[in-house]
N, C-alpha and C positions, 0 to 999 in steps of 0.2 A: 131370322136373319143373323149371318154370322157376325158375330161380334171382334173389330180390329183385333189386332194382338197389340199390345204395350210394349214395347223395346224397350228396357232399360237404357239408359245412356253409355256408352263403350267406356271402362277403364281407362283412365290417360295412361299410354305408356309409360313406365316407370315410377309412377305411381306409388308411394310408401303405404302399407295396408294399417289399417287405422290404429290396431293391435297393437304394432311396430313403434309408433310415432310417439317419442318424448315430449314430456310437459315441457311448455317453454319454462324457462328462469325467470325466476319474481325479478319484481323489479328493483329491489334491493339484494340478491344475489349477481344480478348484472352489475349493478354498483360497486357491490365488494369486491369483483373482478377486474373492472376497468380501474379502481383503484391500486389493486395490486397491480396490474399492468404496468402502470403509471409508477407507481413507486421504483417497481424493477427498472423502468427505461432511465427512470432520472438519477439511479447510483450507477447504470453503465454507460451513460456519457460524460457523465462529472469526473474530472481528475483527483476530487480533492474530497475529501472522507464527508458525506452529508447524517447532522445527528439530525434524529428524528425531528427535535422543533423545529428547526431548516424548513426538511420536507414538510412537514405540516405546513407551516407557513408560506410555503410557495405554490403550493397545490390546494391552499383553503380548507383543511382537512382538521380534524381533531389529532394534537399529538399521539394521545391515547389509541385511535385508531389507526394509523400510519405506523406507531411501534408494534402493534398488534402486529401489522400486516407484516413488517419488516422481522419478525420470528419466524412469520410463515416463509417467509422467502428462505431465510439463513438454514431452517429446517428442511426445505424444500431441496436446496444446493449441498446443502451436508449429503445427500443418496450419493450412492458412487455412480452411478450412469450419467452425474455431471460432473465435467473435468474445469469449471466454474464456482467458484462459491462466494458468500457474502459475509465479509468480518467485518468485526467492530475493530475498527483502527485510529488511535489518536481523537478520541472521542468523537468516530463520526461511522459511515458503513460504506462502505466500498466492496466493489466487485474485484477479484482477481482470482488468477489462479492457484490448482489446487497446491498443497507443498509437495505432494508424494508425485507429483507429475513435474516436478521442478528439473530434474538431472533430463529426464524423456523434450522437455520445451527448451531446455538451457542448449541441448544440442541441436535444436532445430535453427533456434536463433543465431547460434555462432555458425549458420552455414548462411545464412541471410546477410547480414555483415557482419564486420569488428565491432565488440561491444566496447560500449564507452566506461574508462576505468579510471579509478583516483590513484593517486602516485602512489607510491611506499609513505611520502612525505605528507601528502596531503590525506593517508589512512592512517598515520600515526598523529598527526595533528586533528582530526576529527575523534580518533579513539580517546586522546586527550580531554578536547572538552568534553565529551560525554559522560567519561567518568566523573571528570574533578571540577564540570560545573559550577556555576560560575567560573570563570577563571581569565586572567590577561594577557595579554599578550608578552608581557614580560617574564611571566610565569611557565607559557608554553617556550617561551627561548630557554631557561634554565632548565628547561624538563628534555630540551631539545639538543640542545648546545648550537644551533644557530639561528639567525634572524628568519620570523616566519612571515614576515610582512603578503609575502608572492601567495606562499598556500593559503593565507587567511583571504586574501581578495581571492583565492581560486574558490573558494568554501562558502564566502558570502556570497558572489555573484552565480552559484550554482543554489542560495538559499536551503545549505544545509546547514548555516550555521547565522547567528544575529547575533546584533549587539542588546546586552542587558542591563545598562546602563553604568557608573562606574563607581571603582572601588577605592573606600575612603581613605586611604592612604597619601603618601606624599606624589602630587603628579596627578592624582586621579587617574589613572588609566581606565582605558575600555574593558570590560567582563563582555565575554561571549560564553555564549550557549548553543543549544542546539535547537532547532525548530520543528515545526509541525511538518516539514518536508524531511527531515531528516526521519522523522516517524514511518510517514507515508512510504519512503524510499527503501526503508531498511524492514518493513511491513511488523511493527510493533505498535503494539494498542497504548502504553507510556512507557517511560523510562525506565519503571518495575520487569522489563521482558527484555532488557540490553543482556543480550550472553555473555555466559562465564566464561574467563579465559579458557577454560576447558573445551568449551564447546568453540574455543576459536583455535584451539590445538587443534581438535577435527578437522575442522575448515579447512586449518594448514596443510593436515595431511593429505584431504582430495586434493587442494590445489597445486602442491606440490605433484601426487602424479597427474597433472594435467601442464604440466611445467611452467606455469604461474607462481606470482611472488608469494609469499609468507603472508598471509594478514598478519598470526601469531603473533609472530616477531615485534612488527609494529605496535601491536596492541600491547605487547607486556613491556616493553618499554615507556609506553607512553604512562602504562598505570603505574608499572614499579620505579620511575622517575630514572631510566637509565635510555642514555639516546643512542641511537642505529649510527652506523655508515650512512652518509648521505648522501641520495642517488641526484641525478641530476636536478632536480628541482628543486631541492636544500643545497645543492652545489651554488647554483642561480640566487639563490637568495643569498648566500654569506659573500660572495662576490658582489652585493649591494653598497 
């Protein structure tokens, strides 16, 4: 008697051949992945520079492994095929972009709207305290030759600049400084990475052919103790 044939069972269409088919991921390589995940997603919605104990501490993680992770990232975004990277800024990490893509985004931007900008006045009075730190308000008037009342509230209410409490002399005046947003804003890791006038001569020269004001100007004034013409917002102030 003839004996059935056996059918094997039909391939499922599209079916991966067994040869083909990767090991799944341990279950601690899955980990170390959703952790970086997770790292990356929580410095690119944060505004404000995150150090690693932060992230640790918010994600329940070991510092230790969370800075690990945060090399691999900075290592990862340093490749040129990303126009993204991740600095250490102001003792924290932050996502921004690249600097050699700055001039290619800076014209994309200014076709989007008008970028938002600080006076002559209110960049010569920020170049001020930065350099000569601590410093008062009566200080910046002599360095200025007129009352800065207007630009310092321009400066504090934008939190690029706080008060550091005051200086023992007669009056006690206020000392202002520069803050962790002044850091953030101007993308410097501390006050050791403030440019040299030099490199604010540069500056001058793109912005002048872009027919923009002089930062220069401002800034070597404000360090070398010799004050500018005043544009309208030093006008507005001495008329106080």
């Amino acid at each position: 008697m003839k004996q059935p044939e056996v059918q094997s069972a039909p391939e499922t269409e599209g079916a991966i051949p067994e040869e083909l088919r990767e090991s799944p991921l341990s279950a601690a390589d899955t980990a170390e992945a959703q952790l970086k995940a997770l790292v990356e997603a929580v410095i690119y919605i944060t505004d404000e520079p995150l150090s690693a104990d932060q992230i640790a501490i918010a994600l329940g993680q070991p510092a230790e492994k969370v800075g690990r992770v945060l090399e691999e990232l900075t290592a990862e975004y340093n490749k040129p095929e990303h126009g993204l990277t991740v600095r250490e800024i102001a003792g924290g990490y932050k996502m921004s972009t690249k600097p050699e893509h700055h001039e290619a985004i800076r014209a994309f931007v200014k076709n989007l709207k008008p970028a938002l900008k600080l006076s002559l006045a209110a960049l010569e009075t920020l170049a001020l305290i930065a350099y000569k730190q601590p410093i008062t308000a009566p200080e910046v008037m002599d360095v200025r030759g007129v009352q800065g009342a207007g630009v310092l509230k321009t400066l504090l209410d934008r939190k690029l600049i706080a008060t550091g409490g005051r200086k023992q002399v007669v009056g006690k005046p206020i000392l202002y400084k520069t803050t962790k947003e002044f850091l953030v804003q101007f993308g410097l890791k501390d006050l050791s990475e403030l440019p040299t006038l030099k490199e604010f001569e540069d500056l001058s020269r793109l912005s002048v052919s872009e027919g923009e004001p002089e930062p220069a100007e401002a800034v070597e004034a404000a360090t070398a103790g010799v004050g500018t013409e005043p544009d309208s917002e030093a006008a507005a102030e001495s008329s106080e």
